[in-house]
C-alpha positions as YAML, in Angstrom:
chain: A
units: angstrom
residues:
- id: 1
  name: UNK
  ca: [-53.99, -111.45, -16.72]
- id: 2
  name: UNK
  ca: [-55.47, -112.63, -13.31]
- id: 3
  name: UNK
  ca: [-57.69, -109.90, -12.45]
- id: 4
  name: UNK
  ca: [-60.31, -112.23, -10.71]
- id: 5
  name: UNK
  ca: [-57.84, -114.04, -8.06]
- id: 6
  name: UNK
  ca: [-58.39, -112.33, -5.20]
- id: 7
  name: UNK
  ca: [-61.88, -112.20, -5.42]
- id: 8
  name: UNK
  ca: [-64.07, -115.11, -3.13]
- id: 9
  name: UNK
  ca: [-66.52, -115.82, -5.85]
- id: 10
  name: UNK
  ca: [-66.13, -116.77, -9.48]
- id: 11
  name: UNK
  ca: [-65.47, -113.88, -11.95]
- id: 12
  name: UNK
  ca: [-68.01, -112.96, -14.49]
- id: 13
  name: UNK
  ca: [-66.04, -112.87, -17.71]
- id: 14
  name: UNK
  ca: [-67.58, -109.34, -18.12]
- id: 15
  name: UNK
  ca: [-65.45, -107.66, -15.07]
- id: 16
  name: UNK
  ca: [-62.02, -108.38, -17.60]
- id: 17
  name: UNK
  ca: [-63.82, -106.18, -20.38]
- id: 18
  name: UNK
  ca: [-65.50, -103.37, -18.26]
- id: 19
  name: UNK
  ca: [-61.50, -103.38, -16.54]
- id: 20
  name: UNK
  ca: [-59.95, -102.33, -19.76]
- id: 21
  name: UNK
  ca: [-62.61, -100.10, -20.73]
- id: 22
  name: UNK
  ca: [-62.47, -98.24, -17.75]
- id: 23
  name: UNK
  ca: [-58.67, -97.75, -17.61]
- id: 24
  name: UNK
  ca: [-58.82, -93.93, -17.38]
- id: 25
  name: UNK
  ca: [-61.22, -93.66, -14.66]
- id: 26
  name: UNK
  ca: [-61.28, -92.86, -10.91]
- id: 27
  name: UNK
  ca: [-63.43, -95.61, -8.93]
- id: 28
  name: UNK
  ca: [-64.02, -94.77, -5.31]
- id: 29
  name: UNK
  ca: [-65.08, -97.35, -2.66]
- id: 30
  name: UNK
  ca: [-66.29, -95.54, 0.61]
- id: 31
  name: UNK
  ca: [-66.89, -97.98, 3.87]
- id: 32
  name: UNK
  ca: [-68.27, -97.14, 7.15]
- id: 33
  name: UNK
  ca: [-67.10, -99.85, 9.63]
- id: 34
  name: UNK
  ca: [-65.06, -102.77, 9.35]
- id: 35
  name: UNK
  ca: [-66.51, -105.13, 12.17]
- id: 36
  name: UNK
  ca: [-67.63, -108.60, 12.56]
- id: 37
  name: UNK
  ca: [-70.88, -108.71, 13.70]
- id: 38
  name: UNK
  ca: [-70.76, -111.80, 15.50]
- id: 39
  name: UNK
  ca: [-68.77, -110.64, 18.27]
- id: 40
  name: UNK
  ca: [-70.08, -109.00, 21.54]
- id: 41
  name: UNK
  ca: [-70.20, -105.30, 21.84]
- id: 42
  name: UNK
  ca: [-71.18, -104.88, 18.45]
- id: 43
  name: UNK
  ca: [-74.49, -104.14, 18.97]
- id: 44
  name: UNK
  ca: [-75.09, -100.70, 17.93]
- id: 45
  name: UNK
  ca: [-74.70, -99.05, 14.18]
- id: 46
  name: UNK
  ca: [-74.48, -102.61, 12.74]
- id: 47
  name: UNK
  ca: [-76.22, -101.67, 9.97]
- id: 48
  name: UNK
  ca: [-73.21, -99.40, 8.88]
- id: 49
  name: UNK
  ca: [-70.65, -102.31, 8.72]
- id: 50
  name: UNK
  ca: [-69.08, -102.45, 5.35]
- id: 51
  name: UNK
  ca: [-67.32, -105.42, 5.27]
- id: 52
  name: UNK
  ca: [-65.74, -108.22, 7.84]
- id: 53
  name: UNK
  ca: [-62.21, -107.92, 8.90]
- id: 54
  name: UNK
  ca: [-61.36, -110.71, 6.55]
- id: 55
  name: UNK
  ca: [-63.49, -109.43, 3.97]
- id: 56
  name: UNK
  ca: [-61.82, -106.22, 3.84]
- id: 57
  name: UNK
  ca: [-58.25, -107.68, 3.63]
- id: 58
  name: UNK
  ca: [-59.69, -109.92, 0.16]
- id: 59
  name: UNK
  ca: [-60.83, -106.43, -0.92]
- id: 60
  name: UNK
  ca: [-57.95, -104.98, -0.39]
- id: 61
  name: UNK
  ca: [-55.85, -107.96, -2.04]
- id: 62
  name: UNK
  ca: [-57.90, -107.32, -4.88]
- id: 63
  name: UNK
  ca: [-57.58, -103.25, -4.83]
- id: 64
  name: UNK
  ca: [-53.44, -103.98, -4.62]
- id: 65
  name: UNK
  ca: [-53.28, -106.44, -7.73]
- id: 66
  name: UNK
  ca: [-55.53, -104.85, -9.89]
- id: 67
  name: UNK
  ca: [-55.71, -100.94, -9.13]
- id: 68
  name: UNK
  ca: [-53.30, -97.86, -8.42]
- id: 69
  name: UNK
  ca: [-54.95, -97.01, -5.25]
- id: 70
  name: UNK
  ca: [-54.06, -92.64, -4.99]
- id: 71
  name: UNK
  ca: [-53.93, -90.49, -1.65]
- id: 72
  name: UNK
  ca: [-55.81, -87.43, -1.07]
- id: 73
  name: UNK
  ca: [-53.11, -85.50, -2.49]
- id: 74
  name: UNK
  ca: [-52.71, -87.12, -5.61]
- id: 75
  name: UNK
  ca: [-56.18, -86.78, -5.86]
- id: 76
  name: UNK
  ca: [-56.65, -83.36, -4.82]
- id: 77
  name: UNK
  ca: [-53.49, -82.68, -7.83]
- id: 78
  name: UNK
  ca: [-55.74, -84.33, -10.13]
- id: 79
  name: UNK
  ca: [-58.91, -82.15, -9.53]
- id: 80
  name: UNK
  ca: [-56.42, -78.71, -9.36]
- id: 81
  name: UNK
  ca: [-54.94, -80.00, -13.00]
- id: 82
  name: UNK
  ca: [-52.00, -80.18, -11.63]
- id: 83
  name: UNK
  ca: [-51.29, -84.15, -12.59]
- id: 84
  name: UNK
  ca: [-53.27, -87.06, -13.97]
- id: 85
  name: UNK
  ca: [-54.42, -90.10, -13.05]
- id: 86
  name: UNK
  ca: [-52.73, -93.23, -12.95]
- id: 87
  name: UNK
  ca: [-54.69, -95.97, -14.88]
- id: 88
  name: UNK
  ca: [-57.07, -97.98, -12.83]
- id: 89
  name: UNK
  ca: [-57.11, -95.56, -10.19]
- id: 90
  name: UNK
  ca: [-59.21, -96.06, -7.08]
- id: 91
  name: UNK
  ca: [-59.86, -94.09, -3.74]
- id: 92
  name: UNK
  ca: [-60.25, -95.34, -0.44]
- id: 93
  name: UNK
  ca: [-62.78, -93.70, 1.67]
- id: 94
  name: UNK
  ca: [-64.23, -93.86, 5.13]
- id: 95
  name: UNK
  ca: [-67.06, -91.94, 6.54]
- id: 96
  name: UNK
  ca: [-67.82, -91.04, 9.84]
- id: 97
  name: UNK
  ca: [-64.86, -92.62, 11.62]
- id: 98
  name: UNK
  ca: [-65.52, -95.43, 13.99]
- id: 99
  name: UNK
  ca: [-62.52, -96.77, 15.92]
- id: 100
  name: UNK
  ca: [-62.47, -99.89, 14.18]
- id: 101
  name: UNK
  ca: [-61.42, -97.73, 11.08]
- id: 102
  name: UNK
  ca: [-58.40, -97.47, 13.16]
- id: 103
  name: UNK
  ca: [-58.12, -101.06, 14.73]
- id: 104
  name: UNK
  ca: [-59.37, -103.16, 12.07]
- id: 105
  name: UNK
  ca: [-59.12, -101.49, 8.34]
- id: 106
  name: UNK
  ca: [-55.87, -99.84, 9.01]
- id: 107
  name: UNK
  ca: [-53.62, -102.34, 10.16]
- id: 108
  name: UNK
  ca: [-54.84, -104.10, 6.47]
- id: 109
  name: UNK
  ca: [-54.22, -100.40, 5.45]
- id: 110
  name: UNK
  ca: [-50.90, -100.31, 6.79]
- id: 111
  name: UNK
  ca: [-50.15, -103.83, 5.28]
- id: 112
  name: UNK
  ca: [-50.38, -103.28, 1.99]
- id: 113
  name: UNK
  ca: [-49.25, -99.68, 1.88]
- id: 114
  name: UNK
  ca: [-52.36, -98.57, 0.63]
- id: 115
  name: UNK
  ca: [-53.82, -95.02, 1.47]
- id: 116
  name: UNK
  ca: [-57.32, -94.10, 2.65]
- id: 117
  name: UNK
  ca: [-59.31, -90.90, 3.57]
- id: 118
  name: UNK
  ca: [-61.43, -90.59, 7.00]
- id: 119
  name: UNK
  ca: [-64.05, -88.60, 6.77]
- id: 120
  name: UNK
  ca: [-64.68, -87.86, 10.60]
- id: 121
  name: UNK
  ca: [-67.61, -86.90, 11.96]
- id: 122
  name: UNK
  ca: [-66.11, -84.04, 14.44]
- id: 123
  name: UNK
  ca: [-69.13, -83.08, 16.75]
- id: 124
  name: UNK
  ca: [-69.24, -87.01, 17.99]
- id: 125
  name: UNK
  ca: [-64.97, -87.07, 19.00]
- id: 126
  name: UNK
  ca: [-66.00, -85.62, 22.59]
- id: 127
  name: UNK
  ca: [-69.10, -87.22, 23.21]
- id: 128
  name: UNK
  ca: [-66.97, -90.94, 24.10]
- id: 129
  name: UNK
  ca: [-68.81, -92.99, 21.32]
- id: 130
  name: UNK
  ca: [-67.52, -95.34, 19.14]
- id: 131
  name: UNK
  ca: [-65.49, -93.31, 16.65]
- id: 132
  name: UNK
  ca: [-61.99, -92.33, 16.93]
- id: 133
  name: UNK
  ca: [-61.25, -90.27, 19.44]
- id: 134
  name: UNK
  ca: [-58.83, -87.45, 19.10]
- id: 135
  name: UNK
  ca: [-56.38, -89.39, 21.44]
- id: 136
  name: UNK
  ca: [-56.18, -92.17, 18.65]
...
């Protein structure tokens, strides 16, 4: 079993134990913005970038080879008692909404067939920032 091959550093030999001791378990990542910070117009709310474009992706990698990533219905099934949980299951969550949620994480998203929540932050959709808009 290869669960370390997608990550960009060496693999403790730990993570392979904690992985099948945590089979029946729900692990939830929740991101913010997916950004490089090196290119211009970033220059506000950089402190809320989660991860790199490219970053994301080898997260994501990762997530697909090693997890059952489950939608918002199969989790909201699970909390109702209406199903269970695959093993390994993990939640993709994103708060607040910022429009590269839609131009950079997605398109990984997308890639990979893996669903995510957005948690938008409603009163800032008319106020032109840089969230999603309604429009998007």
């Amino acid at each position: 079993m290869t669960i370390c091959s997608s990550l960009p550093v060496k693999c403790s030999h730990i993570f392979p134990l904690i992985y099948k001791l945590r089979s029946q378990t729900l692990t939830v990542l929740n991101y913010h913005r997916i950004a490089d910070v090196e290119k211009d117009g970033r220059d506000t709310f950089l402190q809320n970038i989660s991860a790199t474009p490219s970053s994301f992706a080898r997260q994501m990698d990762f997530l697909s080879e090693n997890f059952n990533v489950i939608s918002g219905a199969e989790l909201l099934a699970w909390l109702q008692d209406k199903s269970e949980l695959p093993p390994h299951a993990a939640l993709i969550t994103f708060d607040d909404g910022y429009q590269d949620n839609w131009s950079n994480a997605y398109p990984v998203l997308k890639k990979r067939n893996l669903p995510a929540i957005i948690f938008l932050t409603t009163a800032r959709i008319s106020l032109g920032s840089k969230m999603v808009t309604l429009g998007e």
